[in-house]
GUGULO-165522 format. One line per 3 residues: their letters; for each residue z, x, y of C-alpha. Coordinates in nm, 2 decimals. Each point is the difference from the previous one (the first is absolute). Last residue first. Layout:
N
a) Z/X/Y  ...
REM end
This chain:
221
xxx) 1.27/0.12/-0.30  -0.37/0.23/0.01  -0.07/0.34/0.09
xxx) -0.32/0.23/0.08  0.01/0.36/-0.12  -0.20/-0.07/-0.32
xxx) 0.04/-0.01/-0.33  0.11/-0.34/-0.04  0.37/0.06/-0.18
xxx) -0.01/0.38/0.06  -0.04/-0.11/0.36  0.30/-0.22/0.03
xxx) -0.14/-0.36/0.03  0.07/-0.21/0.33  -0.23/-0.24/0.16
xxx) 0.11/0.06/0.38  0.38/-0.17/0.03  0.17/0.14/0.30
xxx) -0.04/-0.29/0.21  -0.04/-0.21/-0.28  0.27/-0.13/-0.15
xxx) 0.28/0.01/0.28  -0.25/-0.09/0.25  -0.10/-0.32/-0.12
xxx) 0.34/-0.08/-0.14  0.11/0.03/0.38  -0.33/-0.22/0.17
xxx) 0.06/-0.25/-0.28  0.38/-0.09/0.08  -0.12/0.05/0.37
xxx) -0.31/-0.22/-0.05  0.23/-0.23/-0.16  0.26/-0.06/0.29
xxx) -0.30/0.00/0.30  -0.12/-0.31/-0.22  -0.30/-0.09/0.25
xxx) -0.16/-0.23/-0.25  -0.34/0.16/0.04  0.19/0.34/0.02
xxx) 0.24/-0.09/-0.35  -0.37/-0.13/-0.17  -0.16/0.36/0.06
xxx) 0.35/0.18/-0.07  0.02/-0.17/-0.38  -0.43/0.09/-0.04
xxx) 0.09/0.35/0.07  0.27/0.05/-0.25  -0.20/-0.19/-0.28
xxx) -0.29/0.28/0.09  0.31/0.30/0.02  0.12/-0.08/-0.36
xxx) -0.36/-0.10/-0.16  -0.13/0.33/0.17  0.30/0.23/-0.16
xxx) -0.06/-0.15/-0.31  -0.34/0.04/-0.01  0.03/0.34/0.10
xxx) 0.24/0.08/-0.29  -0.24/-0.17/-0.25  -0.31/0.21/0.12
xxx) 0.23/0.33/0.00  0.03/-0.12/-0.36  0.31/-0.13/-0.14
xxx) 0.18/0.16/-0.33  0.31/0.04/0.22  -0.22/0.21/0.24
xxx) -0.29/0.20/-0.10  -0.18/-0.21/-0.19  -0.45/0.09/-0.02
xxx) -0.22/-0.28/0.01  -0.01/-0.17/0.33  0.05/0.33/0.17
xxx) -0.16/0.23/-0.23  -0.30/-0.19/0.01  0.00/-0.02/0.35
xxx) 0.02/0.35/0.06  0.29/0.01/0.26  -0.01/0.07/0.37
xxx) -0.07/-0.34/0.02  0.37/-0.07/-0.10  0.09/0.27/0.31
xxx) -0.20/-0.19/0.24  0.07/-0.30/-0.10  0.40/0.03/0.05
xxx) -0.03/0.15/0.33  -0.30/-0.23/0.13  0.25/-0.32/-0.09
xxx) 0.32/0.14/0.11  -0.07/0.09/0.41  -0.14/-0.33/0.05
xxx) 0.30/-0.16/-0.19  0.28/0.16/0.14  -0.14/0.00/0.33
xxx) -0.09/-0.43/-0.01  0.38/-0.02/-0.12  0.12/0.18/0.28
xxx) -0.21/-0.19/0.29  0.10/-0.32/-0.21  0.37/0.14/0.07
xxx) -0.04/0.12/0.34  -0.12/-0.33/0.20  -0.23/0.05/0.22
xxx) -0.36/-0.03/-0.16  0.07/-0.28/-0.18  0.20/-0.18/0.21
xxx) -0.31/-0.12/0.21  -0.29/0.28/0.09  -0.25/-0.30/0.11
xxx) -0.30/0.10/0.12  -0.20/0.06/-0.36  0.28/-0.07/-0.26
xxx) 0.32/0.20/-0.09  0.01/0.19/-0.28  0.26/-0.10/-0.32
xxx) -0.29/-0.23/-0.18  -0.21/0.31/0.02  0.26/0.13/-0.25
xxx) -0.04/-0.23/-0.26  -0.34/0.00/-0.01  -0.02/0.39/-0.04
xxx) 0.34/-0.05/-0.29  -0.25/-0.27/-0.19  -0.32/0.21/0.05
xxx) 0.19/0.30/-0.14  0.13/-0.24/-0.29  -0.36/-0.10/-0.04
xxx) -0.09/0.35/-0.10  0.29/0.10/-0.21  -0.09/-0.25/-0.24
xxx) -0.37/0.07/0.04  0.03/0.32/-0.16  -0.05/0.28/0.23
xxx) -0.30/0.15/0.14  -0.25/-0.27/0.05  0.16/-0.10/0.33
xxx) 0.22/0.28/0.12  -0.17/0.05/0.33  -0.02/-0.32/0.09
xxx) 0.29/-0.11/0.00  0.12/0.30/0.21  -0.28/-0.07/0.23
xxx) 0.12/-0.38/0.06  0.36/0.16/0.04  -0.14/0.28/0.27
xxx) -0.19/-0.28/0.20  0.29/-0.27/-0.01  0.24/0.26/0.13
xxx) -0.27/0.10/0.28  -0.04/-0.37/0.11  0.40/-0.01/0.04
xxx) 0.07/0.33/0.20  0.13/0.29/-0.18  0.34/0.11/-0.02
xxx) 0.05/-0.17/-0.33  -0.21/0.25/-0.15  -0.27/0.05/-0.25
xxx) -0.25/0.26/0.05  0.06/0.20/-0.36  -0.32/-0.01/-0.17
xxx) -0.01/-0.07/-0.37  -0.03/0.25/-0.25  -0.22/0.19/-0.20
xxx) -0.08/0.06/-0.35  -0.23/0.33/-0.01  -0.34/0.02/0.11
xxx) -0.27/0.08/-0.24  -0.21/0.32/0.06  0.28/0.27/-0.01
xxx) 0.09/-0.13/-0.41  -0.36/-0.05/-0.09  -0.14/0.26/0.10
xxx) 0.28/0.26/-0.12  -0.03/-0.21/-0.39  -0.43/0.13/0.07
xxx) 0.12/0.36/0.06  0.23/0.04/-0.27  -0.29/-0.18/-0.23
xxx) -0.23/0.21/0.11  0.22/0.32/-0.05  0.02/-0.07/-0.38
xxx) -0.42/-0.02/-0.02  -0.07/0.28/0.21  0.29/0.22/-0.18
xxx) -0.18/-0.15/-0.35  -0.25/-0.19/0.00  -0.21/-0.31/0.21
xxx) -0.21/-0.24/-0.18  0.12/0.04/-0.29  0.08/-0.37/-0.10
xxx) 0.39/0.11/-0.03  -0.02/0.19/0.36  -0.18/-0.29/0.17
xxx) 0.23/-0.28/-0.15  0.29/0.25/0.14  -0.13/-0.01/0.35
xxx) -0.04/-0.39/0.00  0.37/0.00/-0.13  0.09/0.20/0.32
xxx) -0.16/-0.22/0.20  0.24/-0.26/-0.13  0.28/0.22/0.01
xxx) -0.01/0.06/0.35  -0.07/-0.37/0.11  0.29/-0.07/-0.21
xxx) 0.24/0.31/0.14  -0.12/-0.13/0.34  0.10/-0.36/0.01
xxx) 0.32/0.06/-0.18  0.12/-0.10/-0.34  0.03/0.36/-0.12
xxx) 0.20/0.10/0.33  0.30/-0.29/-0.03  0.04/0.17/-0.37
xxx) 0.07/0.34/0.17  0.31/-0.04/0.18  0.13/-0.23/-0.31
xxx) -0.10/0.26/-0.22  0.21/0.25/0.16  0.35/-0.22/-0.03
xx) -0.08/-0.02/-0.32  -0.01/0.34/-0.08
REM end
């Protein structure tokens, strides 16, 4: 049983079921005044929760364009979108630790006519992989979330998906900002140290909840 109400709970806090229920409500103040009656009446309200639910899109996530592979300009186009695309719809913690990691990793690209280091050597072109490839991965699947639920709702060691984020971003941002001081210090050692850890805790690491913990298919670690 509890396993099924944590599928559905993610559902009540969404975008549609509210809009639904709202109308819904609206449907039901009609049927009580007497405006509308019996079958009619009951079948407005069905109707008007349907409106509300397919009008209203659901939460969605971020786009998935970022890759080492592309070109420098391109990198700092996606990340800027990124950004952009989840301001206003997470908490502002979360927020400037995105703007933290996108700074951080700009630091990694090589500048306008001059590819440098940074661009050949294989552990900043690693870590700038791991981290490009992490960031959309793990929004896109909290975003996937009701926000309520997700900065409301524990699901993990009595932390919310929020928290577990948070974590993950605090982790990967400190990361981030170690390898952008190794490369302006040249510290080939350190960047491999970092380009290793890097890869070992992210890689594979996508936000991870089980889906009877967030009720949804997407994971988080």
């Amino acid at each position: 049983m509890q396993a099924i109400w944590r599928r559905v709970e993610p559902f009540l806090y969404s975008r549609r079921n509210i809009a639904g229920c709202l109308l819904a409500l609206g449907g039901l103040a009609l049927y009580a005044l007497g405006v509308t009656s019996g079958v009619i009446g009951l079948g407005l309200v069905a109707a008007l929760y349907a409106v509300g639910y397919l009008v209203v899109r659901p939460e969605r996530g971020v786009p998935h364009t970022l890759s080492a592979d592309q070109d420098a300009d391109n990198v700092r186009t996606e990340l800027d979108r990124l950004v952009i695309s989840i301001h206003g719809r997470v908490a502002d913690d979360i927020y400037v630790r995105v703007q933290n990691i996108r700074d951080s990793i700009l630091a990694t690209l090589p500048q306008a006519g001059d590819p440098g280091q940074s661009l050949a050597d294989p552990n900043v072109y690693l870590i700038r992989k791991t981290a490009l490839a992490y960031l959309p991965q793990a929004l896109d699947a909290y975003l996937a979330v009701p926000r309520i639920y997700a900065e409301r709702r524990a699901v993990a060691d009595g932390r919310t998906p929020h928290d577990v984020l948070l974590d993950q971003l605090t982790l990967m941002d400190s990361k981030m900002h170690e390898v952008a001081e190794d490369l302006v210090h040249n510290d080939t050692e350190k960047l491999l140290v970092h380009g290793r850890f890097l890869q070992e805790r992210f890689a594979d690491s996508t936000m991870k909840l089980t889906p009877t913990q967030v009720g949804v298919d997407q994971t988080i670690v």
